[in-house]
N, C-alpha and C positions, 0 to 999 in steps of 0.2 A: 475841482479847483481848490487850490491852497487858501486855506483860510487866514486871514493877515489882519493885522489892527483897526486898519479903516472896514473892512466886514464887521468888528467886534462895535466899534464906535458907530457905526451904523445902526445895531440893534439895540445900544444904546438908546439913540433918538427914537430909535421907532419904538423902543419898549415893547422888543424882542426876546426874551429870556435867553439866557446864554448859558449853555450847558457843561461842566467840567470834571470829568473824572480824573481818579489816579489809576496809571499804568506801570508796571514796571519792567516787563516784557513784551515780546513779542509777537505771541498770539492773544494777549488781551488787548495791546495796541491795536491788532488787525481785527479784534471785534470791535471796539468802540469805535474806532473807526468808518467802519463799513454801517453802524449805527445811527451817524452822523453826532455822534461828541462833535463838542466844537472843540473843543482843550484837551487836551491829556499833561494832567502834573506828573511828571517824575517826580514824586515827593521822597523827602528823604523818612517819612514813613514805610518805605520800604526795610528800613530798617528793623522795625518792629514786626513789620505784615512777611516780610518774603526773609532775610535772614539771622533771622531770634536776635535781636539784639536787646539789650532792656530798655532803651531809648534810643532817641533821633541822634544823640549826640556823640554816640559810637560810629556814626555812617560816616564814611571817608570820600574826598573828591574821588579815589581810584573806584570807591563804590557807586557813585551817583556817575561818573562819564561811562562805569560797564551797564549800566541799565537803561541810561539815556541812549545808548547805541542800541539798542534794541528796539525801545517805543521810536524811536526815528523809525528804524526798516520796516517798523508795522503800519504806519501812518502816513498816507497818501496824503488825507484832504486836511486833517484837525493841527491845531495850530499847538505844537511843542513846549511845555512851562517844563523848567527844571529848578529843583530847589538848590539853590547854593546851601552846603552843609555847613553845619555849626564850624565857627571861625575862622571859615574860608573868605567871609566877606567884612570882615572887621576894619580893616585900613583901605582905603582907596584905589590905591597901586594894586593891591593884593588880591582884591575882587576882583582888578581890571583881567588880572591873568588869569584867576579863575575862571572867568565867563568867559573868555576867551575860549577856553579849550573847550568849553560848554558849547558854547557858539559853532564853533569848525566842527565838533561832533555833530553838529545838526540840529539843535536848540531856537528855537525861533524867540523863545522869552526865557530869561532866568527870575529865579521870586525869591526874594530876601528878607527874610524878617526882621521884625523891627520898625518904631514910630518913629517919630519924632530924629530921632539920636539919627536914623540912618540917611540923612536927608544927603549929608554930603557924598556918602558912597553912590546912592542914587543918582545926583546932578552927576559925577564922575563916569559913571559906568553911562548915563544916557548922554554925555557928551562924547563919548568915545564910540558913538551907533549902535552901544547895546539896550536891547529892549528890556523895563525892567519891570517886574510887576513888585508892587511895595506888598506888607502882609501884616497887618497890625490886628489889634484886639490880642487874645491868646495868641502866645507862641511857643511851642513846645522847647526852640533851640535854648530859649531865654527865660521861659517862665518852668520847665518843669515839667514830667509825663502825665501829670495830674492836673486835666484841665481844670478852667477857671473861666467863670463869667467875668469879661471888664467891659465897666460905662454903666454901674448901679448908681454909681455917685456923680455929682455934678462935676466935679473935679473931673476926676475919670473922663466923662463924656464929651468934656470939653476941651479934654486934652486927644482924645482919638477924633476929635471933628477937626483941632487944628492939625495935627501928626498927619492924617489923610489931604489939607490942602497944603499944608507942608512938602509932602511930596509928589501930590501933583504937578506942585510949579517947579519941584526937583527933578522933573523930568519923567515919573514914573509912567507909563502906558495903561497900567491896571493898576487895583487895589482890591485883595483878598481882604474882608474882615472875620476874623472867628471869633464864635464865643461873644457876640455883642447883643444888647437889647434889641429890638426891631425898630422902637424909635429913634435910638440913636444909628444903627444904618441906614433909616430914611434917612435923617438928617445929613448923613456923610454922603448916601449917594446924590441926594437931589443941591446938594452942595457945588458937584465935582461936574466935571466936562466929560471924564476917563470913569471907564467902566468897575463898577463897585458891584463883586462878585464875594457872596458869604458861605460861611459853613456855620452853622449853628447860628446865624446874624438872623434869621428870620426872612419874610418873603417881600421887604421892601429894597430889595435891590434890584440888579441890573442879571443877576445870574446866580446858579448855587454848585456850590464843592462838594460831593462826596467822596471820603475813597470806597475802591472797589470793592475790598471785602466785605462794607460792611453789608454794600449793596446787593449783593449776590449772596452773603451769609456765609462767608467763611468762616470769619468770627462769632463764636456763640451770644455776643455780649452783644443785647443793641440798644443806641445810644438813645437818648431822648429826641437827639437833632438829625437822627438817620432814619432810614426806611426800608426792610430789607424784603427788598423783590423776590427773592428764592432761600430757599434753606440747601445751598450747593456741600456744605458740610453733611449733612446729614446723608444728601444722594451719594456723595462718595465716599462716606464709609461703607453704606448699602451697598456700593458696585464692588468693591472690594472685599470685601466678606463675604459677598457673593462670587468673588472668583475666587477666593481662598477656600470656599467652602467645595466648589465644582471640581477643583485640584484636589482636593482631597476624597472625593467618592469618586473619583474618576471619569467625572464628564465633562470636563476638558482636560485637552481637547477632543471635539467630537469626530465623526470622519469628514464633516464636513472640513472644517480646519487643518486638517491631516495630506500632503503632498504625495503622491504614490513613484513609485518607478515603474515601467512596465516587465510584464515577467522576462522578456529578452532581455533586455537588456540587465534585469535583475540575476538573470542568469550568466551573462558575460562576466559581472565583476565576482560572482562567487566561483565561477570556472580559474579566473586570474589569479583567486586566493587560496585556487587548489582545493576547492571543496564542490 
């Protein structure tokens, strides 16, 4: 079954934890899935994670709709987030179109960064039937590659508890927080109606972000706010310097691997070549 908002709003109430990877292809879509992820972000971390880029703000909408086509065809049951890339969603009009094409590619949520400021893009884009998820605390479009804790200060925290009912009532479906203290995401989630999902926010929410590499171990680097279930870097350089190594002493391939002709027939096409 299709996972949809009222599922998510639902383990909301029941204080159900709510699960969310990034995907940006294919066959990690068709694993997380088959997993039971409830979310797959199309994050525009794809940028950095899948092609070299030195930040999020190099990703292009022609990059985020070829990737989002993909986690769609992997994804039966988990419910589709795609990030609107940097200054795709800055004027209202201009969102609307982007999410659009988001939307018709198979997008079930788009997520936008941005407090406070992005409140009217929000009301616009959820008056027009698009599902929006809001994304405050750190935001890489807007603050920079080089995260940051926000809500140390009173200021601060009272400006992300109002930025998050801000765009509640602006229509948002979700709210990602990254990079916040864990009392100030109690505060935002037990605030909100709509589900208050973090990354680095601590474990008083509604749900948690990680992306996948760091979870699998692609990346050598691991963060303070991640956890990495496998070291899949290290196994595939093993499998590969392991087949580099076999190709080069000559055992692979072995006969196993090896396709035969039978000798007639081996014998008809060297007869045809006159030998």
């Amino acid at each position: 079954m299709k996972k949809d908002i009222q599922y998510f709003n639902d383990k909301k109430r029941t204080k159900t934890p709510i699960s969310l990877l990034t995907a940006y292809d294919f066959p990690t879509a068709q694993l997380l899935d088959e997993a039971g992820i409830d979310i797959l972000l199309v994050g525009d971390s794809v940028g950095t994670n899948v092609l070299g880029y030195k930040d999020e703000r190099e990703v292009s909408m022609a990059d985020m709709l070829h990737h989002l086509g993909a986690v769609v065809r992997g994804a039966k049951s988990a419910w589709v987030m795609v990030d609107m890339p940097y200054n795709s969603a800055n004027d209202p009009f201009i969102a609307c179109e982007n999410a659009r094409m988001m939307i018709e590619r198979g997008a079930d949520c788009v997520k936008i960064e941005g407090w406070e400021e992005k409140k009217n893009v929000v009301a616009y884009l959820s008056g027009q039937g698009i599902p929006v998820c809001a994304h405050i605390g750190y935001n890489p479009q807007i603050h920079g590659s080089k995260g940051k804790t926000f809500g140390k200060t009173t200021e601060q925290a009272l400006n992300l508890i109002n930025s998050a009912k801000v765009l509640e009532d602006s229509g948002a479906v979700m709210i990602i927080v990254e990079k916040v203290p864990q009392e100030i995401t109690a505060l935002i989630s037990g605030n909100l109606r709509i589900p208050v999902l973090g990354i680095g926010a601590g474990r008083e929410c509604d749900g948690q972000v990680l992306v996948i590499n760091d979870v699998i171990g692609i990346t050598p680097t691991v963060y303070k706010h991640t956890r990495k279930y496998m070291d899949f870097r290290s196994m595939v350089l093993k499998a590969v310097t392991d087949f580099k190594n076999d190709i080069e002493k000559g055992s692979f391939p072995s006969e196993e691997n090896v396709g035969h002709l039978s000798a007639k027939d081996l014998e008809g096409v060297l007869k045809a070549m006159g030998r």
